[in-house]
N, C-alpha and C positions, 0 to 999 in steps of 0.2 A: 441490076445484078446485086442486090443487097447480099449481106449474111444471114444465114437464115439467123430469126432468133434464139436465143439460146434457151432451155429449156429447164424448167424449174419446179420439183415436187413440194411443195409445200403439206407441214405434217403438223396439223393444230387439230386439237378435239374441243375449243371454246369455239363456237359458230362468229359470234362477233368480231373476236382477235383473228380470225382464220381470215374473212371476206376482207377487212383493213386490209391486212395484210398481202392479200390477193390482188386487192386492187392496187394498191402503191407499185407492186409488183408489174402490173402488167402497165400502170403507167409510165414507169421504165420502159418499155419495151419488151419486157422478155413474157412467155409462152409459160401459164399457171397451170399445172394440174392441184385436186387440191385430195386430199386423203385426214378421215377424222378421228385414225388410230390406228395403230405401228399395224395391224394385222392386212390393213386395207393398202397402206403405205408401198408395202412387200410386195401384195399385188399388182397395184402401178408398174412398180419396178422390174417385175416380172413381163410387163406387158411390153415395157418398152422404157429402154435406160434415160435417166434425166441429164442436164448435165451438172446440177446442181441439188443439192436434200438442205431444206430447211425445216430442222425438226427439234419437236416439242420435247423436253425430256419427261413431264408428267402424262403418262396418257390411257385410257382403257386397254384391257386388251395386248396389247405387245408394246413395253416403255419403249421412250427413245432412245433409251443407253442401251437396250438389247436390239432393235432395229440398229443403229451404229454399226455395232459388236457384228452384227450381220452382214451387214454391207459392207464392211473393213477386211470381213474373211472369207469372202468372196471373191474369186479371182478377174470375174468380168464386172464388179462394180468396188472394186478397193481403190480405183481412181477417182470416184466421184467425190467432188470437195461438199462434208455435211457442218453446217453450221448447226449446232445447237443451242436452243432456247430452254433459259431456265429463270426459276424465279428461286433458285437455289444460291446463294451469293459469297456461301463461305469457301476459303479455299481447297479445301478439300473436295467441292464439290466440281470446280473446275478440272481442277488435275482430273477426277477420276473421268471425266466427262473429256477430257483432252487425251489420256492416257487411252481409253475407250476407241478413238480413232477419230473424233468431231479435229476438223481442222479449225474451227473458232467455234466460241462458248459467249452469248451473251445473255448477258443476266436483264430480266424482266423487273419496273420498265425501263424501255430503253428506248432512244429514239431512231426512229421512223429512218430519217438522214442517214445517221450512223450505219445502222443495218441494211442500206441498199450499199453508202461504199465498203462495206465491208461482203456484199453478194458483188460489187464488181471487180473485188479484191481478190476474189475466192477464182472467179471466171477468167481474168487475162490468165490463171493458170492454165485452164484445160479450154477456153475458146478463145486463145490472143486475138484473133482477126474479130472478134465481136468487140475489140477495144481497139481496134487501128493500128494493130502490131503487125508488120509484114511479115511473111513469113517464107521458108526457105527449104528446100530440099534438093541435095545433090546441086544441080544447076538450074533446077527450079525456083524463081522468086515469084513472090504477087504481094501486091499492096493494096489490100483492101478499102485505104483513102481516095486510091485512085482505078481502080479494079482493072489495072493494069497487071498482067501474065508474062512473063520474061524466057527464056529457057537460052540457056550461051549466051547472053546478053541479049535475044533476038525475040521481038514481040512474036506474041503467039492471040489468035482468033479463038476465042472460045464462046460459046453460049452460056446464056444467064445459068442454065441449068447444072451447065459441063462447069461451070465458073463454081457454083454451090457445093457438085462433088467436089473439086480440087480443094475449096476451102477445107472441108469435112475431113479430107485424106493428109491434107499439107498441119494439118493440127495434130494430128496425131501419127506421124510415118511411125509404118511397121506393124498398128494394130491392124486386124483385119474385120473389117465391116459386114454383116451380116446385110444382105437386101434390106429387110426389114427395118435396121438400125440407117440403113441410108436412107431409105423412103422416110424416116420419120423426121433426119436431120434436113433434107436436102424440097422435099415436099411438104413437109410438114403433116398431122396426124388429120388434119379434116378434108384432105383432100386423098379421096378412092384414087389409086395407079396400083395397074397390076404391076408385078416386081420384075417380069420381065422386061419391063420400061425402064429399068434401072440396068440392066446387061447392056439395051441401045445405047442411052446414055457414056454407060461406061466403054463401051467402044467408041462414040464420036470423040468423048476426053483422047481416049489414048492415040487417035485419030490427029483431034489438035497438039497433043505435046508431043507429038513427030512430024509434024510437019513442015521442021525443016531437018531432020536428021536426028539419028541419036536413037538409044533403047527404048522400048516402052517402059516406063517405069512400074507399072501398077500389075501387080502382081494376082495371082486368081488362083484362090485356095479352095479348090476344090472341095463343096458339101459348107462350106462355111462362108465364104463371101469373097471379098477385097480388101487389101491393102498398098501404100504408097512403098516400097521397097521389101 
């Protein structure tokens, strides 16, 4: 019943620094898409939200300070945390680059080390359970160390699957989940399930946290998806 991995757009237009970087990446563990200019980047994001933008500030095409700028004034991706990469080093070019909406700015080069804890830095923010942070709602707990489900103090049965939405919903209570955004977090993108596989699912969850009493928690927002409250 792992967590799914967390997922991570990577935004470089040098093919050498891009594939480095990809692969350190996935040697972490986390899920690389890769894009080799702001215009392609958008596209990804359109296709299906990251949980993390690691982007180049010089690039063909659409820069990384106007991809930011975009993703900042967006209202379904103004939570995503963008680390921006520059070989820009004076301070003005930070601030405008932090002022812009980048939640860190690191200057090129730099190392390898630094810039994964500084992506695991960025992540306990919008995936704590991808860092072993328990997490809580209402009278809901789970502990991802130990992929134990709580609800009133009283263990709860869930499936790997039902275990992965819970993660998904318990990170974020209140947003609401499009199918698609939970098929990508909870299945992952290389595996085909049609989206009504995700209604079953999300019935047997709500199935497991009442089964010993108490409201359904999860909420069903008709034309748009699911949310935790």
């Amino acid at each position: 019943m792992s967590v799914a991995h967390p997922q991570i757009l990577l935004v470089e237009d040098e093919p050498a620094q891009r594939e480095i970087l990809a692969y350190n990446l996935t040697s972490e563990g986390f899920e690389v898409r890769r894009a080799e200019n702001g215009e392609e980047a958008m596209l990804l994001v359109a296709e299906a939200l990251p949980d993390l933008v690691i982007l180049d500030w010089m690039m063909p095409l659409l820069s990384g300070i106007e991809v930011c700028r975009q993703l900042k004034t967006r209202e379904d991706t103004r939570h995503i945390p963008v680390i921006m990469l520059s070989a820009r080093s004076e301070e003005v070019d930070t601030v405008r680059g932090l002022e812009t909406g980048a939640d860190d700015y690191v200057v090129k080069p730099y190392s390898m080390r630094e810039l994964m804890a500084r992506v695991r830095t960025q992540l306990r923010r919008v995936r704590p359970a991808s860092g072993g942070t328990s997490l809580s709602f209402d009278d809901i707990t789970l502990d991802p160390e130990t992929h134990r489900v709580n609800r009133a103090k009283q263990a709860l049965k869930l499936g790997p699957t039902e275990y992965r939405l819970l993660v998904t919903l318990l990170e974020r209570p209140g947003r609401v989940f499009s199918r698609d955004q939970l098929l990508d977090h909870v299945w992952g993108r290389d595996i085909y399930v049609d989206t009504r596989t995700v209604d079953v699912h999300i019935a047997r969850l709500r199935k497991a946290l009442t089964q010993h009493g108490g409201e359904d928690p999860i909420r069903t927002v008709r034309g748009a998806g699911y949310a935790l409250g």
